[in-house]
C-alpha positions as CSV (number, residue, x, y, z in Angstrom):
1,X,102.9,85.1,105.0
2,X,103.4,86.7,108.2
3,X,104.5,90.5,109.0
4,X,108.1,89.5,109.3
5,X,108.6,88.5,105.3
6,X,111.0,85.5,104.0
7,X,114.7,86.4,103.9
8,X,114.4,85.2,100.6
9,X,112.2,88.1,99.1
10,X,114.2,91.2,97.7
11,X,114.9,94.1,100.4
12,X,111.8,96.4,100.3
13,X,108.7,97.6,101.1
14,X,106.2,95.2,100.5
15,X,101.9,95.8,101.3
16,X,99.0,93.6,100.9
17,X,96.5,94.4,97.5
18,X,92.5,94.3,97.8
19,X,92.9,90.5,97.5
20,X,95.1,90.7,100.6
21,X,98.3,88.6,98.7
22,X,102.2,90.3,99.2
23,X,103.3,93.2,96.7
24,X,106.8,94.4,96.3
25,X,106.3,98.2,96.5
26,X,109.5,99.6,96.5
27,X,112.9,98.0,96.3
28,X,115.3,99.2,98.2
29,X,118.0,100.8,95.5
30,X,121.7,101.7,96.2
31,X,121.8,104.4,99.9
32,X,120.8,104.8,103.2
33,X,117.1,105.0,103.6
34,X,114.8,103.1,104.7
35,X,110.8,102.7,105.2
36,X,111.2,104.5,108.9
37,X,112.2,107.3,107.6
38,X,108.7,108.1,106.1
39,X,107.5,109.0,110.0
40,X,111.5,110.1,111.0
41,X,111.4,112.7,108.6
42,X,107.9,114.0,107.5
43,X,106.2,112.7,110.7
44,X,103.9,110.8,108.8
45,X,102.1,107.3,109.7
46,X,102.1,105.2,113.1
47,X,105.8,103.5,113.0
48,X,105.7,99.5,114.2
49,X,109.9,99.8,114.8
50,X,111.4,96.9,115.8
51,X,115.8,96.0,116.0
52,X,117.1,97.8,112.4
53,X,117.6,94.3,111.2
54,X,114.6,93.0,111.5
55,X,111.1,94.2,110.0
56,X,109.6,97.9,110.1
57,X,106.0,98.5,109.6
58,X,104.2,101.8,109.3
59,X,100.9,102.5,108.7
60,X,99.9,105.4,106.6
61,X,96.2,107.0,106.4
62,X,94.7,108.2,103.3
63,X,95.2,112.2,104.1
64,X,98.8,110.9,105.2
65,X,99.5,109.3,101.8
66,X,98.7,112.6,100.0
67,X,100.7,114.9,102.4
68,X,103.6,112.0,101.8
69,X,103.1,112.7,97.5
70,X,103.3,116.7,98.9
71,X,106.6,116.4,100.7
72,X,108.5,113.9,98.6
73,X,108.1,116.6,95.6
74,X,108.5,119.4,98.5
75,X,111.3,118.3,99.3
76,X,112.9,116.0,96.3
77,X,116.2,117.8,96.7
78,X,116.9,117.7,100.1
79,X,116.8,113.7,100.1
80,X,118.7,111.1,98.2
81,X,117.1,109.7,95.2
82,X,116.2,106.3,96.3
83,X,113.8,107.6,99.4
84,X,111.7,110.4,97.2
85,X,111.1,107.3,94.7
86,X,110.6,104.6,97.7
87,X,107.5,107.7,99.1
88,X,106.6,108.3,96.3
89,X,105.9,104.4,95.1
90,X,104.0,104.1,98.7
91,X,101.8,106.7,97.7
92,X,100.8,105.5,94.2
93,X,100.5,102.0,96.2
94,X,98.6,103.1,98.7
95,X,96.5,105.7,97.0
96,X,95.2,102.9,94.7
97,X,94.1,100.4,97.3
98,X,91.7,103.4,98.2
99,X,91.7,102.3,102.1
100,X,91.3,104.4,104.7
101,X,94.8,103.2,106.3
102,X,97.2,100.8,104.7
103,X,100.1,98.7,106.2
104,X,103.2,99.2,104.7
105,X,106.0,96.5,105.8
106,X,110.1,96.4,105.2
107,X,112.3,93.5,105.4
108,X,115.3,95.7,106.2
């Protein structure tokens, strides 16, 4: 599978596991969020932006992935619902591959 994922896989964000195969992460739930707003709004990971429509990839370090855990509890009422649970299913994600930067993608 490339970095742009099939239109036919749920709207998410998706990452690879040790063996390197596709995981759903976090699907997207009813609001206006979106993987971008990780590094838009905590100023966390290296964002790979393309066109709104098409994929977003971010890259998120291991200190990153524990700030993001921080700030999504932080701040858990200043944010819809759907974004503190899509940061805070990253970090569980990412913290478990144990890698010293992971790729995070979104097909939305």
């Amino acid at each position: 599978m490339t970095d742009d994922l099939q239109n036919d896989l749920p709207l998410g964000v998706y990452s690879a596991d040790a063996s390197g195969e596709r995981r759903l992460v976090h699907q997207y739930q009813d609001g206006d969020y979106g993987l971008q707003d990780i590094y838009h709004y905590f100023q966390l990971g290296e964002l790979e932006s393309r066109d709104p429509s098409e994929t977003t990839i971010i890259w998120l370090t291991e200190n990153e992935l524990h700030e993001l855990k921080v700030m999504a509890d932080a701040r858990s009422f200043d944010f819809e619902e759907g974004f503190i649970e899509m940061c805070l299913d990253v970090q569980r994600f990412g913290v478990d591959i144990a890698a010293e930067r992971v790729k995070f993608i979104a097909n939305s």
